[in-house]
N, C-alpha and C positions, 0 to 999 in steps of 0.2 A: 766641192767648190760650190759657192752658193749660186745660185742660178735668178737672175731677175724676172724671167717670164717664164719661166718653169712649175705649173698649177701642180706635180708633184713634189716641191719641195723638202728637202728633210731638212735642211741646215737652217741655220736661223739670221738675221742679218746680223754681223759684224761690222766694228769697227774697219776692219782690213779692207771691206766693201766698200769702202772709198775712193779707194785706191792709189798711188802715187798721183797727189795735185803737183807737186814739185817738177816730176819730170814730164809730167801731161799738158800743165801748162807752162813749160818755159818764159815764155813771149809774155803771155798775157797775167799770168801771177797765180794767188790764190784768192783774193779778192772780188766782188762786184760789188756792182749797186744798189741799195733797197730798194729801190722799185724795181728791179730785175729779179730779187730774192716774191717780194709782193705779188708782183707779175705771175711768176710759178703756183704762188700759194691760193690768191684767190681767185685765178682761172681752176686752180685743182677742186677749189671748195664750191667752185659753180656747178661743174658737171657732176663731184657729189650730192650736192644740195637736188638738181633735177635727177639725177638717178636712182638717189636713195633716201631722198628727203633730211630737212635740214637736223633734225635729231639725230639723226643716223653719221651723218656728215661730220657733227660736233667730237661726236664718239669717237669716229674713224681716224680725225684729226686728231683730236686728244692722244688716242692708243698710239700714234705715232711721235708726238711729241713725248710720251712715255717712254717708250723705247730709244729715243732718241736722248733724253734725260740720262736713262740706264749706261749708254754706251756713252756719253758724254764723261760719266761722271768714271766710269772703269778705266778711260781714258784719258782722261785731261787732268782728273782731280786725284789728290789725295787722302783716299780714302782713312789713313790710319791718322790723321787729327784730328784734335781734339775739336769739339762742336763751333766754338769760336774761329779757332784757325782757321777752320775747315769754309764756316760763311766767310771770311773774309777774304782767302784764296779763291772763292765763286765768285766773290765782289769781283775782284781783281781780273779774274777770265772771262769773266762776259763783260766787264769794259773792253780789257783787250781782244776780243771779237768782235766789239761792235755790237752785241745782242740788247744787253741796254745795263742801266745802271740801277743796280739792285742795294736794296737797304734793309735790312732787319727792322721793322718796329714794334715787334712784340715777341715775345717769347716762352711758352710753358711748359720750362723742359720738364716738368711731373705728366702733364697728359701729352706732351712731343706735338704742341699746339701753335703754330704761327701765323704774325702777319709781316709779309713781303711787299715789297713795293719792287718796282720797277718802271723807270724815269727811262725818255727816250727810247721806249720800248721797239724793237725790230720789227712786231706784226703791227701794232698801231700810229705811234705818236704822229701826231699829222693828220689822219682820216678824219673826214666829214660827221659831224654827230649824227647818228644814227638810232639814239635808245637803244644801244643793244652791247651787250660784249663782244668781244671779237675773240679774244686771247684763248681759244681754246686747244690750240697747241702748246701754247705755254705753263697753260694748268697741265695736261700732262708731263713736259718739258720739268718744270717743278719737281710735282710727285715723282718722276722717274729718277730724280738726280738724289735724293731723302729715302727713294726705295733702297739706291743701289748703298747709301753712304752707311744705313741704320739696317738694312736687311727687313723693314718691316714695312708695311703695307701703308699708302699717302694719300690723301686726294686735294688738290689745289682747286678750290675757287674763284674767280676772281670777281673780285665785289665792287670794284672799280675800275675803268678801262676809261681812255682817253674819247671813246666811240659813244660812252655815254656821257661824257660832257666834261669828265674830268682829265685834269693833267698829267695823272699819276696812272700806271695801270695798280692796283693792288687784288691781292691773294689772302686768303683764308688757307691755311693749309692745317691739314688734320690729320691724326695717326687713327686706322682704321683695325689697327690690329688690337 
């Protein structure tokens, strides 16, 4: 059984380590609010950022938006479609989550080369211009969901985010293998 504060761990996070929202939250549903989801992510990235410094933080965030990617994708999606079906079904489930609304604008399926958009993004759209990226869950989030679909190794960019002025978050995404 996976253990949360357990520094000897063997098992690894699972999907199942969610665990029933249906009967946990009868009353209250499975839903909240983005600044509630906000709330959780950038108090977590502050006391990373003073703990372990803000590169460290990026990383840490990221490896968990990977992972989170992986189990997203072993479990929501369908793995065995074809590249098309396949983004169009992720179109389709990160509108209906709410995460935001993703678009294909390029594609090189010889070097498994892309550019991603994502409108109304769940860690940005809204925040204050800051000159900086923010999305760095999301680039892992990406990569993890192209790790689990293609088996091969991802890395998501992102080269545009709402935090630095634009409207759009956008990704670079690249096969490393």
């Amino acid at each position: 059984m996976y253990k949360f504060k357990d520094d000897q761990q063997n098992e690894a996070f699972t999907w199942e380590c969610l665990g029933n929202i249906g009967s946990g939250r009868a009353n209250l549903g499975a839903d909240m609010p983005v600044i509630v989801y906000r709330l959780f992510q950038f108090t977590l990235r502050e006391v990373l950022n003073r703990e372990y410094g803000c590169r460290q933080a990026s990383d840490l965030i990221r490896a968990a938006g990977k992972l989170a990617g992986r189990e997203f994708c072993k479990n929501i999606m369908d793995t065995s479609l074809e590249f098309d079906s396949f983004i169009a079904q992720l179109q389709k489930k990160l509108a209906e989550l709410k995460i935001g609304i993703l678009r294909l604008e390029s594609a090189d399926m010889e070097k498994l080369e892309f550019i991603l958009t994502v409108e109304e993004d769940l860690d940005c759209s809204g925040l204050p211009i800051t000159e900086e990226s923010v999305c760095d869950y999301d680039e892992g989030f990406i990569a993890g969901i192209l790790n689990e679909y293609t088996g091969k190794q991802f890395t998501a960019k992102e080269i545009d985010c709402w935090a630095t002025g634009d409207r759009t978050c956008r990704f670079h995404v690249t096969c490393n293998d």
